[in-house]
Structure formats: structure tokens, C-alpha cells
C-alpha positions as CSV (number, residue, x, y, z in Angstrom):
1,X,-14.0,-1.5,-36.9
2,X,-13.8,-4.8,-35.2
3,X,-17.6,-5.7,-34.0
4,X,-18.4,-7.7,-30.7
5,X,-19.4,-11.5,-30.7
6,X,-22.7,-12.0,-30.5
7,X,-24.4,-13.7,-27.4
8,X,-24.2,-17.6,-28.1
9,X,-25.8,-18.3,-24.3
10,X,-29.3,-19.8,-25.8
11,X,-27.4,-21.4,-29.0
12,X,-29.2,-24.9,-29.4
13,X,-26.1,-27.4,-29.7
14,X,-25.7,-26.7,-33.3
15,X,-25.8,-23.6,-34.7
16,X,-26.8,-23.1,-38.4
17,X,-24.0,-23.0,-41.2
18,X,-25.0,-19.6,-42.8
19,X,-24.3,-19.8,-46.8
20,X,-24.4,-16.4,-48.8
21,X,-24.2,-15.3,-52.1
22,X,-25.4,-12.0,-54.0
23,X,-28.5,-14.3,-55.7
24,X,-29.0,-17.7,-56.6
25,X,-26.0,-19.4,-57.7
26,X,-24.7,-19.9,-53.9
27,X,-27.5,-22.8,-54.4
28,X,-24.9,-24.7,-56.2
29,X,-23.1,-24.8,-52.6
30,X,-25.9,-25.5,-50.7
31,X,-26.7,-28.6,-52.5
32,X,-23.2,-30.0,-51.7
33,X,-23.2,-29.1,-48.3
34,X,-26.2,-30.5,-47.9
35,X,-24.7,-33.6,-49.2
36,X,-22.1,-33.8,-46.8
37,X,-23.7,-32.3,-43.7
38,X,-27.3,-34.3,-44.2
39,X,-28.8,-33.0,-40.8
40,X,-27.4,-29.4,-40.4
41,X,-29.6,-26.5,-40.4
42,X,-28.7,-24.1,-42.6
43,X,-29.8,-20.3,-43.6
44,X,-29.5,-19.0,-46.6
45,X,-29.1,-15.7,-47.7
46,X,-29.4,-14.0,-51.2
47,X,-28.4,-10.4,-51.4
48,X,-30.6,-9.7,-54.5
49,X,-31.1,-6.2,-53.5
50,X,-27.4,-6.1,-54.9
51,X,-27.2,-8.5,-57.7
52,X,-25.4,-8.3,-59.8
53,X,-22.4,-7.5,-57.6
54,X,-20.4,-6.9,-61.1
55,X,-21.6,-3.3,-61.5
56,X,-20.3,-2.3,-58.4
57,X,-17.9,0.1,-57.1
58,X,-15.5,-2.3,-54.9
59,X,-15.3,0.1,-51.9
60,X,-19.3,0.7,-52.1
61,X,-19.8,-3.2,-52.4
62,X,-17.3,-4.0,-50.0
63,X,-18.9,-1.6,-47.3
64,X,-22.4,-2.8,-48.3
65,X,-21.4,-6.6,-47.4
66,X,-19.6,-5.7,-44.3
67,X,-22.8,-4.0,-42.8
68,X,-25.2,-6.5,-44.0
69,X,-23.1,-9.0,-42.2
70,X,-23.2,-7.0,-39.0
71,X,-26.8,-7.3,-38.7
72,X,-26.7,-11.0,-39.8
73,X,-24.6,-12.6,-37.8
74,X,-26.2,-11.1,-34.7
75,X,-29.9,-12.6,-35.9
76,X,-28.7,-16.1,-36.6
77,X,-25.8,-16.6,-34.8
78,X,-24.6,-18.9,-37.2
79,X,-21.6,-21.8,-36.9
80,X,-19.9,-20.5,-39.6
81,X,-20.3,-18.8,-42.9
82,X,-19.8,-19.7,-46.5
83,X,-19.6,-16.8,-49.0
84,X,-20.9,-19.0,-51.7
85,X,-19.8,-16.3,-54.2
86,X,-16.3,-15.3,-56.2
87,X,-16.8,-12.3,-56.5
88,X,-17.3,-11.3,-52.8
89,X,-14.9,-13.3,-51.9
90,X,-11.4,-12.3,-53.8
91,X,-13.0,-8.5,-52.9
92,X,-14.1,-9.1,-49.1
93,X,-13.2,-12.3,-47.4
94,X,-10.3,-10.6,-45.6
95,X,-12.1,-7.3,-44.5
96,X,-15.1,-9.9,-42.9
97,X,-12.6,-11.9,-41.3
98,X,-11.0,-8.4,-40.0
99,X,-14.3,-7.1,-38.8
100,X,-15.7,-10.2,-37.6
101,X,-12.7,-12.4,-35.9
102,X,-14.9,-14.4,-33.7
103,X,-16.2,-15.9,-36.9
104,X,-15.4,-18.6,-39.4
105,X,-15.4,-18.0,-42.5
106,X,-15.5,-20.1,-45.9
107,X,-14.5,-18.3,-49.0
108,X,-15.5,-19.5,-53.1
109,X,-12.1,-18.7,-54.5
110,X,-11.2,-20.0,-58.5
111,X,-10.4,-23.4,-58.1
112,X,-6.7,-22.6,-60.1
113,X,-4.8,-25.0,-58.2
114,X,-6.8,-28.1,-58.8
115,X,-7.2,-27.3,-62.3
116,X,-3.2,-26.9,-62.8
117,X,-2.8,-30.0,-60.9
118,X,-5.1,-31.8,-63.1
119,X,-4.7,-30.5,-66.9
120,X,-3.0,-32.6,-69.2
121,X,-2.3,-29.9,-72.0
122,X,-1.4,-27.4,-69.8
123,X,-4.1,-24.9,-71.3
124,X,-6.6,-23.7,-68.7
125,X,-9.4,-21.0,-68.9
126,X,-11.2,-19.5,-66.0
127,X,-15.0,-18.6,-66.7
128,X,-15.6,-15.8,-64.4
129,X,-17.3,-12.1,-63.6
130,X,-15.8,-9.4,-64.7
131,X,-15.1,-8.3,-60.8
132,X,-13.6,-12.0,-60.1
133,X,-10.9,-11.5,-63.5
134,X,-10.1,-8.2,-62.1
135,X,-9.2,-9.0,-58.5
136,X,-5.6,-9.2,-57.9
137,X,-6.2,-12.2,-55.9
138,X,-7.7,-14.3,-58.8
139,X,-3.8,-13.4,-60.3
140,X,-2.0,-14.0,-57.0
141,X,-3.8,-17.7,-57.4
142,X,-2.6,-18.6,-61.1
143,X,1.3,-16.7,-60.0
144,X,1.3,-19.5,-56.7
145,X,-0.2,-22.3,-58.4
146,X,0.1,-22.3,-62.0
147,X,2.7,-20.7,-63.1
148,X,3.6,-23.6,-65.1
149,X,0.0,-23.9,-67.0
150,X,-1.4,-21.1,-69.9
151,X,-4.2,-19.5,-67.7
152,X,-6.8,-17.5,-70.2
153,X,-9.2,-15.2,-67.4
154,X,-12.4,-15.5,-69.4
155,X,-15.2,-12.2,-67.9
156,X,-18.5,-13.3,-69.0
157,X,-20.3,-10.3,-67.9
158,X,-23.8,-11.8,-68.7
159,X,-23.8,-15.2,-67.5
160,X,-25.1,-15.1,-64.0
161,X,-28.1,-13.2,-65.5
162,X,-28.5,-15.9,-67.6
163,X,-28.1,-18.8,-65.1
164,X,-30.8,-16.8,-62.6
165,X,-33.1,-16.9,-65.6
166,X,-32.1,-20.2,-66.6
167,X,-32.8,-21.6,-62.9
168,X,-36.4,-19.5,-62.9
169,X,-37.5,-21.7,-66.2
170,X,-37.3,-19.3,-68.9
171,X,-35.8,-19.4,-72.5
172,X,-32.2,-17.7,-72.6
173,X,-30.5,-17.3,-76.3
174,X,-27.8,-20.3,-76.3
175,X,-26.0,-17.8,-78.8
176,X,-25.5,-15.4,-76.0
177,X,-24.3,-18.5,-74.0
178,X,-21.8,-19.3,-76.5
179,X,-20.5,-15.9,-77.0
180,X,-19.6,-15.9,-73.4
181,X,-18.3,-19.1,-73.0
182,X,-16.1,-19.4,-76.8
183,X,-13.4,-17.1,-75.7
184,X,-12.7,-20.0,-73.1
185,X,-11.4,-22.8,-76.1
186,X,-7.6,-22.3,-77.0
187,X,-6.1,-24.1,-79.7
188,X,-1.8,-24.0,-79.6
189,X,1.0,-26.0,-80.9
190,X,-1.3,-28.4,-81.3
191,X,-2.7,-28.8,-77.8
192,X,-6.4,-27.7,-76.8
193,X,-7.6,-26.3,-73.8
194,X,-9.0,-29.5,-71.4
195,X,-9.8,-27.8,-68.2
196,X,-12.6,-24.8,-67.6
197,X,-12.8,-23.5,-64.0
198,X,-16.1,-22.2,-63.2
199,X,-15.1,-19.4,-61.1
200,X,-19.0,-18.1,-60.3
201,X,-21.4,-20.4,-58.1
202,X,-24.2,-19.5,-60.6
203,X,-22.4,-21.2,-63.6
204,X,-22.9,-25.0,-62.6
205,X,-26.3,-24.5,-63.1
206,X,-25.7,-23.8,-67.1
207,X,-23.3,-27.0,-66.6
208,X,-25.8,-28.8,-69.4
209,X,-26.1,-25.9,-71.6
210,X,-21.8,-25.5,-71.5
211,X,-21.6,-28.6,-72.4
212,X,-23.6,-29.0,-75.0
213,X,-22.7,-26.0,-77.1
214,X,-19.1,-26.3,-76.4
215,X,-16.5,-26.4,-79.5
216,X,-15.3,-30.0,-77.6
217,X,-15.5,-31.9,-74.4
218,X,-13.7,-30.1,-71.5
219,X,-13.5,-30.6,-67.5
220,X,-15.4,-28.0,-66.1
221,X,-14.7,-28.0,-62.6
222,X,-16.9,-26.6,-60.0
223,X,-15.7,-25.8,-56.8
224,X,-18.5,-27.1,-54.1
225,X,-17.4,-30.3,-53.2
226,X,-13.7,-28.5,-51.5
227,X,-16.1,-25.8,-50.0
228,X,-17.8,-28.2,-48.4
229,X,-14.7,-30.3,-47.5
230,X,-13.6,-27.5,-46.0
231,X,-16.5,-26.5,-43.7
232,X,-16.6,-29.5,-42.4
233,X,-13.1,-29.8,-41.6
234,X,-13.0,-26.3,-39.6
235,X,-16.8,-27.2,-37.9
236,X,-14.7,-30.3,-36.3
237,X,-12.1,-28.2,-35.5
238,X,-14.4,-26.0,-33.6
239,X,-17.1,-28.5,-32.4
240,X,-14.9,-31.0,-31.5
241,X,-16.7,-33.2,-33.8
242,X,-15.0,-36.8,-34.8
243,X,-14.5,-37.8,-38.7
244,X,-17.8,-38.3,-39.5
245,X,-19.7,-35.8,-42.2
246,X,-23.0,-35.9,-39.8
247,X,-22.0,-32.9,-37.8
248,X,-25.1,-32.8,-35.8
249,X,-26.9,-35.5,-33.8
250,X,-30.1,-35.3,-34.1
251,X,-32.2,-34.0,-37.4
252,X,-34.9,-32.7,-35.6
253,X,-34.6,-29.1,-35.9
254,X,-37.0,-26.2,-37.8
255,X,-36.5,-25.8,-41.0
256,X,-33.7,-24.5,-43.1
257,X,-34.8,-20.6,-44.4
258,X,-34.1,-18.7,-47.3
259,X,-33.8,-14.6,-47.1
260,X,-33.6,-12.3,-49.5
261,X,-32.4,-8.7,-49.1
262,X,-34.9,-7.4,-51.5
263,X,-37.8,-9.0,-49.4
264,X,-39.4,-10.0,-52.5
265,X,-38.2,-13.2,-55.0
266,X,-40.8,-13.9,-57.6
267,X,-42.7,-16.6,-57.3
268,X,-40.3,-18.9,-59.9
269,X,-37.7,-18.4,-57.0
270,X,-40.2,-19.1,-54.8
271,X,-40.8,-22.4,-56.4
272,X,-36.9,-23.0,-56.6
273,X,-36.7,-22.2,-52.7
274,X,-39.4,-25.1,-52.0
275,X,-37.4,-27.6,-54.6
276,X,-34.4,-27.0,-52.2
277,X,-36.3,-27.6,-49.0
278,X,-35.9,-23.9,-47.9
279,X,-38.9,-21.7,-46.7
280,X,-38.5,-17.9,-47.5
281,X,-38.2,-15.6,-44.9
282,X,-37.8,-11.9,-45.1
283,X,-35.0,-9.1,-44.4
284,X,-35.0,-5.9,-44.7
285,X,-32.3,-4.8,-47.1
């Protein structure tokens, strides 16, 4: 069912860009959108209540998405929205845009094309969820754009637990790391793989740990700088904005919030929320 545009009469100038993900990771985002859109308000929302959107059904999780956005584009009547999350978007993005075609929105898709533009061996893995290596969209993207290149899909169905306890401060077991991340290095005809997509927003915050117990150095690309190249480039389109990444004129403006569909982060999240400059504010889920 197509739902009605909310009422955008008593909009300040600038609405808020709305970033989403099913936890943390969607941070990863943020950080680069803050980067390029310095004085934008900006809301974001962590369906925890959900997390980890892996073990879902895909008609229940779709249908679960779809309704929460119904409520939360009528609260915060947002610019746009970024689903800061793979998983959500190669099962949803369509569906949204169907339901919702007043909206913008910004999907996180595998970043395949990039990577197959830039590999020199021509061996490229994609570290993903389970959901994400499933999607027939993650293998409409490596039939379009690298059909030329070795593509290994790589499920790591534990590391976004691990990056959320990671991010909180606790010890995680680097050998669980590796053993999600070793099936990602390919050695043929002499060539090793040099490019590993990080097709999860949670993953760039294990960037360090990847790195460091990696068999040997690889580009692991991360996504948020395009995702926030292309917000900005459809905010100008609709706000008739010039080149210029300061989409808003003047930074005075409340604060940027943080919700959560549980209603209830621990305080280490808490303590994350303040490091990114958001204040937690609560949903019902």
C-alpha cells in the first residue's frame, strides 16, 4: 500500500537526513556524512529490537521495516533517508521506495563495481551477512559489473556481533575474527586476492582488527564515502542547493538524536551515542 506524504507545512528550512540501520554499524555512515554535510541535523535510528536482521525470515523482516518506516517518517519528517545497512537494503530498498514515493531514499549496496574497477589481480571477496550473500541483488551486482573479475561471496554470520561488542569495549576472540574473515584470501595461478569489499556497515569498525590478523595486506573498501556522495548529490537535486557540501546555512539547530527500537541501549552504547554527538531518545518498537 502506497502511504500518504506527511505534512511538511512547519518543516524548518532543512529537514534532518534520517540514517538507519538494524544496530550500530550504520555509525560508520554517520561519521562520513557528517564529514561532508558538517551542519546538517541528523536522526539516527537503530532497530535493535531486530538485530541481527540475519536470522530473519525475509517476508517477516521486510514487513517489519516497512511499518516501522511508516511511523518514522511521519515523526521526523526527514530530507531523506539512508538505510545504512546491506542487508535491508538488497531485501527492502525497492518495497520502501514503492510504499513511500514521496521519499528519497539512499541504499548501502556491496560496493562490486568499484572494487572490479580497481583490482589489479582480478580476485575479489565480498565480506558480508549471510542475508546480503543470499540476495539475488548482491549477484545481479557482480553479473553487471564484474563479470570479468573472480568474485568469492564470503557470509560471516558472526561478525556484526562481534563489531557491536567490539564498539561497546569488550574483549572479542581474534580467532573467531579470523575464521570469519580467512575464507576471504584466494591464492590462483599465482595471483592473490587484493581487494575485500566490506559489504556490512558494522565491519569498518573491525577495520584494525582485519588488518592486522590478515594472511597479507589487502584494500578493504568501505562504502561511506559514495553513500554520502550520493546524498548530497540528490539533497541538491531536491533543495536546490549549489556545489557546495554545507547543505544548510546556518548550524544552529537542536541536536542530532539517536533512537533505538528497543528503548533501551546499555550504557556502553550510551557512551558511544555521546562520542558521536548524538543524544538518545526513545521509540517504542
Amino acid at each position: 500500500m502506497i502511504k500518504e506524504k506527511p505534512d511538511h507545512d512547519n518543516l524548518p528550512d532543512k529537514a534532518p537526513v534520517l540514517v538507519f540501520d538494524s544496530g550500530i554499524g550504520g555509525l560508520t555512515v554517520l561519521r562520513e556524512l557528517r564529514v561532508w554535510l558538517p551542519d546538517r541535523r541528523f536522526v539516527y535510528v537503530a532497530d535493535d529490537a531486530g538485530f541481527p536482521y540475519g536470522d530473519w525470515e525475509e517476508e517477516a523482516l521486510c514487513d517489519r521495516i516497512i511499518k516501522l518506516f511508516d511511523r518514522l517518517l511521519a515523526e521526523h519528517k526527514p530530507a531523506i533517508v539512508v538505510i545504512a545497512c546491506n542487508t535491508a537494503s538488497t531485501l527492502v530498498l525497492d518495497d520502501l521506495r514503492a510504499a513511500f514515493p514521496f521519499m528519497k531514499f539512499v541504499g548501502t549496496v556491496p560496493a562490486i563495481k568499484p572494487a572490479a574497477e580497481r583490482t589489479r589481480s582480478g580476485l575479489v571477496s565480498v565480506l558480508a551477512t549471510p542475508g546480503t550473500v543470499r540476495r539475488a541483488y548482491t549477484h545481479d551486482l557482480i553479473q553487471s559489473f564484474a563479470s570479468k573479475c573472480h568474485v568469492k561471496l564470503v557470509g560471516a554470520n558472526l561478525l556484526a556481533t562481534l563489531a557491536e561488542a567490539h564498539i561497546r569495549g569488550e574483549q572479542i576472540d581474534e580467532a573467531q575474527v579470523l575464521a570469519q574473515i580467512e575464507p576471504c584470501f584466494v591464492e590462483e595461478d599465482g595471483r592473490r586476492t587484493d581487494i575485500v569489499v566490506l559489504a556490512c556497515t558494522h565491519y569498518p569498525f573491525l577495520a584494525n582488527v582485519f588488518r592486522k590478523l590478515a594472511p597479507w595486506p589487502v584494500d578493504w573498501l568501505d562504502p561511506a564515502e559514495a553513500i554520502a556522495r550520493r546524498t548530497i548529490s540528490l539533497l541538491q537535486q531536491s533543495e536546490g542547493q549549489g556545489e557546495s557540501g554545507n547543505m544548510q546555512e546556518s548550524s544552529d539547530h537542536p541536536h542530532d538524536v539517536a533512537e533505538f527500537t528497543s528503548g533501551k541501549p546499555d550504557f556502553a552504547i550510551r557512551r558511544l551515542l555521546q562520542g558521536f554527538g548524538l543524544q538518545f531518545d526513545h521509540i517504542d518498537g
